[in-house]
C-alpha positions in Angstrom: 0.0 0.0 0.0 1.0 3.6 -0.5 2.5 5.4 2.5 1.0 9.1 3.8 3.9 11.2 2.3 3.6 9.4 -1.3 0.0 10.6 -0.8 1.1 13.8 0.1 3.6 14.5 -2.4 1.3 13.3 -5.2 -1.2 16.6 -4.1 1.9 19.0 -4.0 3.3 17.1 -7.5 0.4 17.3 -9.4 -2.0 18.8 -8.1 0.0 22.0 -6.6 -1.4 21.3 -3.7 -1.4 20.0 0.1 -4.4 17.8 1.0 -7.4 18.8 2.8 -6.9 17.0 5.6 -5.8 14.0 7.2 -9.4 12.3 6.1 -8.7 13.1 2.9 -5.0 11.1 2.9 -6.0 8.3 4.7 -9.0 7.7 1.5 -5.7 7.1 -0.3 -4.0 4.8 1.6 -5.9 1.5 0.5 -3.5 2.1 -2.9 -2.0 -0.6 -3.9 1.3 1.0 -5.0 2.6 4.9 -5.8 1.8 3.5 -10.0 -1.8 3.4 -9.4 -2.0 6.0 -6.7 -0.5 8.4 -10.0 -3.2 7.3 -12.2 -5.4 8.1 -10.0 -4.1 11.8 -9.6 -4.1 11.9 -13.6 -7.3 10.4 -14.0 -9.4 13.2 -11.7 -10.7 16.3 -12.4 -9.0 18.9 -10.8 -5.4 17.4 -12.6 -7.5 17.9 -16.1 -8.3 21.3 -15.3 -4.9 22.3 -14.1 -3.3 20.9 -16.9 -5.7 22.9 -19.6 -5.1 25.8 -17.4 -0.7 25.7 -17.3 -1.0 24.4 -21.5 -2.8 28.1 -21.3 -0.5 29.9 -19.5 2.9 28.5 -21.3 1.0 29.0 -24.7 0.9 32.5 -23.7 4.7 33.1 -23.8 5.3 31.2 -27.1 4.2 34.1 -29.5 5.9 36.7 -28.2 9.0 35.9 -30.4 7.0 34.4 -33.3 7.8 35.5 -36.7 4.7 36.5 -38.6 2.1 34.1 -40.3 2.2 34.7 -44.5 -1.3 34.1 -46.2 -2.8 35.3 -48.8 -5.5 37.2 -48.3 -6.3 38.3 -51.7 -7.7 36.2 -54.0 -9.4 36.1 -57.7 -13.8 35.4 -57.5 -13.4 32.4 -58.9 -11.7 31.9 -56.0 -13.8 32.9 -53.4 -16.5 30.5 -55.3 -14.5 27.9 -54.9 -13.2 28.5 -51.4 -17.0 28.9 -50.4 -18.1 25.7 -52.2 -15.5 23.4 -50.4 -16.5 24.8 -46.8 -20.0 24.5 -47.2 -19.3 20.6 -48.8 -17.2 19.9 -45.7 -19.8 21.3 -43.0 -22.6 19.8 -45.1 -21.2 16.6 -44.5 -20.5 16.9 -40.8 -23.6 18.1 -40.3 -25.1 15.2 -41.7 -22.8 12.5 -40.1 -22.3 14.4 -36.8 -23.8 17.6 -36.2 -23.7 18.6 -32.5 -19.9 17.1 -32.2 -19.0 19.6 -35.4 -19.9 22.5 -33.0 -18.1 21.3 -29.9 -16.1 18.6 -30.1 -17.0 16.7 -27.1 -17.5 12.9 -27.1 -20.3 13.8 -25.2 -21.9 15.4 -28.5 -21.1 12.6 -31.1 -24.2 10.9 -32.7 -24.1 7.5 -30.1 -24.1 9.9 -27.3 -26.5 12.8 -28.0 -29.4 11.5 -27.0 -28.3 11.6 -23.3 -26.8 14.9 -23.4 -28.9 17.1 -25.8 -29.8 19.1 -22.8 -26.6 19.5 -21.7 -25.5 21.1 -25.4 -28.0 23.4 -25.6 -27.6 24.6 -22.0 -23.8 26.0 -22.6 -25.7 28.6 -25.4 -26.5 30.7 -22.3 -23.3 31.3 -20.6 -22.0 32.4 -24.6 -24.2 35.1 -24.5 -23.8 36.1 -20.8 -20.0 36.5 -22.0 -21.6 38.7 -24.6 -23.1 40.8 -21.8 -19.9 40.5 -19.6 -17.9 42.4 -22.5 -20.4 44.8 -22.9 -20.6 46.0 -19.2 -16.8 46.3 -19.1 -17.1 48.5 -22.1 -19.2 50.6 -20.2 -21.8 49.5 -23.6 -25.4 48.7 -23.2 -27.2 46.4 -25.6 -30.3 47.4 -27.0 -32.9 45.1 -26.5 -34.3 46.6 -29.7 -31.2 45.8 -31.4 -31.4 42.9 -34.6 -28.6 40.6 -34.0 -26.6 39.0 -36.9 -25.3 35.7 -35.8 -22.4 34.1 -38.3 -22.5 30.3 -38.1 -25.6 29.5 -35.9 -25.1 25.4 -35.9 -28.0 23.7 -34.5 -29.1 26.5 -33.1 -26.8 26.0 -29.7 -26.6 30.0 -29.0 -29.3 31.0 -31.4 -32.5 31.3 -29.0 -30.5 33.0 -26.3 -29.9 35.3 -28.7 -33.6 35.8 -29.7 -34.1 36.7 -25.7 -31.6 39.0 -25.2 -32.6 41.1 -28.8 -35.6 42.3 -30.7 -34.6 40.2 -33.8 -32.4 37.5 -34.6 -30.9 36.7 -38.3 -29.3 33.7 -37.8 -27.0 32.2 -40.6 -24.8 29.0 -41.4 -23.3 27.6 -44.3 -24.6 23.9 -44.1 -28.5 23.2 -44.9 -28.5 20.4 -42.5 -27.3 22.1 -39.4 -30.2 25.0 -40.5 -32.6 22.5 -40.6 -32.1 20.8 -36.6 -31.5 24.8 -35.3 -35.2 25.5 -37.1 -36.3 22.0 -35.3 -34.7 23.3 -31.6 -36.5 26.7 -32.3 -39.5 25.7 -32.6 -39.4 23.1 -30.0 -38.4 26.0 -27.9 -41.2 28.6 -29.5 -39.1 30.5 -30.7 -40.5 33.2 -32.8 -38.2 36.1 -33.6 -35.7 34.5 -35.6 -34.6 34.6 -39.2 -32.5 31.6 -40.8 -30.3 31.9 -43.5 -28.0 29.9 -45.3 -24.9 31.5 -46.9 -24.7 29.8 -50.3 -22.4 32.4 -51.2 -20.6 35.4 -50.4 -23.8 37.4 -52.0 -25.7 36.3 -49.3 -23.9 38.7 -46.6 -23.9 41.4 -49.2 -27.8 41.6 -49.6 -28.5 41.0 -45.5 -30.3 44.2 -44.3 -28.3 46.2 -42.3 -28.0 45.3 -38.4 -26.8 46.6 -35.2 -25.1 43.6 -33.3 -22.4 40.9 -35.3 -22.1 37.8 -32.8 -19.8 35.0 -34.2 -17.5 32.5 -31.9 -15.9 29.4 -33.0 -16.7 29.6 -36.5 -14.6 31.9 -38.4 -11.5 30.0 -37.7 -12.9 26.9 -39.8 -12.4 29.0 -42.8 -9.7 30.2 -44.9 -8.0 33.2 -44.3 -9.3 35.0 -47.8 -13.3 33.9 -47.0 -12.5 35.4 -43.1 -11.4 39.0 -44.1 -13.7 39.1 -47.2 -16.7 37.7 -44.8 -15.7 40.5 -42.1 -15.3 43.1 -44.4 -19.0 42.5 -45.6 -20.1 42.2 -42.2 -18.8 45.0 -41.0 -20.1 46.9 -43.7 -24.1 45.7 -42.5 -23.3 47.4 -39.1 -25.2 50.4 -38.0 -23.3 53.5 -35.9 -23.8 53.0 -33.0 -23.8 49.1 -33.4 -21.1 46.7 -32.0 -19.9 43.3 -32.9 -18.7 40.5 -30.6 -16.5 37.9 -32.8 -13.2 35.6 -31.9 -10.7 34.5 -34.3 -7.3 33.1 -34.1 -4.7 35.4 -35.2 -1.9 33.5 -35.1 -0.4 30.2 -34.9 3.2 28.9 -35.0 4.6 28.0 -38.6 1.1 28.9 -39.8 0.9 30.0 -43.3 -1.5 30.0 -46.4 -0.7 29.9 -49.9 -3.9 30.0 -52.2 -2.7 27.9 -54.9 -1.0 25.2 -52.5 -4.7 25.0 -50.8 -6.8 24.9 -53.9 -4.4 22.1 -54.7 -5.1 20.1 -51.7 -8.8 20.4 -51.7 -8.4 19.1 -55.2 -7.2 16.1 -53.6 -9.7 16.0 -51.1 -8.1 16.8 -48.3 -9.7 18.2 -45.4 -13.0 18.2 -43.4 -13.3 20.6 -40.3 -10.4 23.0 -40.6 -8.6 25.6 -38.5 -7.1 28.9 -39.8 -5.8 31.8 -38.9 -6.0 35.6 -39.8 -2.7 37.8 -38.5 -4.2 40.5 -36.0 -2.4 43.3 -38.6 -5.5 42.9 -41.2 -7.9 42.0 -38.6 -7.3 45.7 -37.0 -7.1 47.1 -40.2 -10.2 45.9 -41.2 -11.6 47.4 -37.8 -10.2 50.6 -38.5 -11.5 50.9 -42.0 -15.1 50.3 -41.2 -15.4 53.0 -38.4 -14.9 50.1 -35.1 -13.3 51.4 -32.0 -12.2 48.2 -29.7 -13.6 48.3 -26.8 -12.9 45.0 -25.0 -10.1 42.6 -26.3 -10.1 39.2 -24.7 -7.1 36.8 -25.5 -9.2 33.0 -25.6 -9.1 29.3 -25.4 -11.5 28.3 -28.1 -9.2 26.9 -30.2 -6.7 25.9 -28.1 -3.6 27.3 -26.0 -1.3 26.2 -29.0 -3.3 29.1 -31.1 -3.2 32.7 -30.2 -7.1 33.0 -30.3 -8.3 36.9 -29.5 -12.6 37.2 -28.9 -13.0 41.5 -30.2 -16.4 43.4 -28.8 -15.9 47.0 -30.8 -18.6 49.9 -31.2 -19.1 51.3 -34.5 -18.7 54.9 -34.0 -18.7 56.2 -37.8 
C-alpha cells in the first residue's frame, strides 16, 4: 500500500497542492502501489483542469517571439467561389454525419451519445451570451434590446434562441443546410419566434442581408480560410449600424502557420480536409476594424481553439 507522504507529495506534484486534511489522505491509503495512486491523480478532475489551465498559461509566452504568419488574403472570384463551395461541402457533411460534435467537439456530442446529453448542449448557449453581456458591461456599452442581431455560423441553433431573448430580432445564418434545418427544429421546440435563418450559399448572401446593429460570431470563423474570413468581415462590418457593435473571436496566429492560395486549392483538389482551422494575422484583422469606423472596446485573449493558437474574442462599437 502507498505510505501518507507518497499521498502527500502526489497533491503537491500534481495537483499543486497540500491535501485537505488528514481524512482526505488516509482515502488514499488503500492504494495498492505509488503507479496506481498516480493514475489516479491523472485520471481526476482537478489534474484535467490544471493541466488545460498551465497548456494556457505556457501557450501565452510562445508568441511573443513568433515571426509573422504569411497568407494570402487576396484572392481572384473564382476563387472565393470555390473556397466557399469546399466549406459549405465539408460542413454539409459533418452536419449530416455528426452535427452537435462539429460545434463542440465533445465525445459527449457525437451521434451514439447525444441522445443523453442534448440538454446539456443546448444549456452551454446561455453562458455564450452572458459572456456577450460581460464584455459589454466592461465597455461601459449597453445592448439594446431593440437591437437585430446577426449571428455568423448558428449550428444547430446551440446559442441562437439565447440570442432571440436578449434582442428584438435575430438573423441567424450558417453555411450547411442540415445544421439549419435541426437549429429551425430546436427553435420551434423552444417557441421560438423572432428569428430569421439563413443559409450562406455564397458570399452574395452577406452582401444583400439588411443592415443590423449587433455581429455575434465564436468558434466559426477560424474553420475558414484566411481569404473567406477577411472578405466575410469586411461584408459584415459593412451591415453594421453606428452605434452598433460586434462580438467575434478568431485566431490570429499560430506557429509556422501559413496560407498559400494555390498550394490549398491544390489540396482540396485532392480532397483533403473536413473541419479545418485557420488563422487571420491580428495586422489585417485591425485594419479591417479601422476601416469600417470600429473602436475596440474590450479585447479578450481566448481558449477556443486551443492554448497552441493565439485565439483573440473583439467586442468594438461602430462609432462612424
Amino acid at each position: 500500500m502507498v505510505t501518507r507522504n507518497e499521498v502527500v507529495y502526489a497533491f503537491r506534484l500534481l495537483l499543486g497542492r497540500d491535501p485537505e486534511d488528514e481524512a482526505v489522505i488516509e482515502s488514499f491509503l488503500h492504494v495498492a502501489n505509488w503507479a496506481n495512486l498516480r493514475s489516479l491523480f491523472l485520471e481526476c478532475d482537478e489534474f484535467k483542469i490544471k493541466s488545460k489551465a498551465d497548456a494556457y498559461i505556457h501557450g501565452l509566452t510562445d508568441f511573443i517571439m513568433s515571426p509573422p504568419n504569411a497568407v494570402d488574403v487576396e484572392i481572384s472570384e473564382e476563387h472565393f467561389d470555390r473556397l466557399v463551395k469546399h466549406v459549405q461541402t465539408a460542413w454539409e457533411n459533418l452536419g449530416t454525419e455528426k452535427p452537435h460534435w462539429s460545434v463542440l467537439t465533445n465525445p459527449k456530442f457525437l451521434p451514439d451519445n447525444i441522445g443523453a446529453n442534448v440538454a446539456g448542449f443546448y444549456d452551454t448557449g446561455e453562458s455564450s451570451v452572458q459572456i456577450l453581456e460581460k464584455a459589454a458591461a466592461r465597455a461601459g456599452e449597453i445592448l439594446s434590446p431593440d437591437w437585430t442581431c446577426f449571428e455568423l455560423g448558428c449550428g444547430v441553433g446551440r446559442v441562437t434562441p439565447y440570442l432571440a431573448a436578449r434582442f428584438k430580432h435575430v438573423i441567424a445564418s450558417d453555411i450547411s443546410n442540415p445544421h439549419l434545418q435541426i437549429a429551425s427544429d430546436h427553435l420551434q421546440s423552444k417557441s421560438v419566434r423572432n428569428v430569421t435563418l439563413i443559409q450562406l450559399k455564397s458570399l452574395n448572401t452577406l452582401k444583400n442581408i439588411e443592415p443590423f446593429d449587433v455581429f455575434y460570431s465564436v468558434i466559426v470563423l477560424q474553420h475558414n480560410p484566411p481569404p473567406l474570413i477577411h472578405r466575410m468581415l469586411q461584408l459584415i462590418l459593412d451591415k453594421v449600424r453606428t452605434g452598433g457593435c460586434v462580438y467575434f473571436q478568431v485566431p490570429v496566429a499560430y506557429p509556422g502557420y501559413r496560407f498559400s492560395i494555390a498550394d490549398y486549392l491544390e489540396a482540396i483538389e485532392r480532397g483533403e480536409g473536413t473541419m479545418e482551422m485557420h488563422v487571420l494575422p491580428q495586422s489585417y484583422l485591425f485594419r479591417l476594424l479601422d476601416e469600417h469606423g470600429f473602436r475596440i472596446l474590450d479585447l479578450q485573449r481566448d481558449n477556443w481553439p486551443g492554448p497552441e493558437f493565439h485565439s483573440l474574442t473583439v467586442f468594438a462599437g461602430k462609432i462612424r
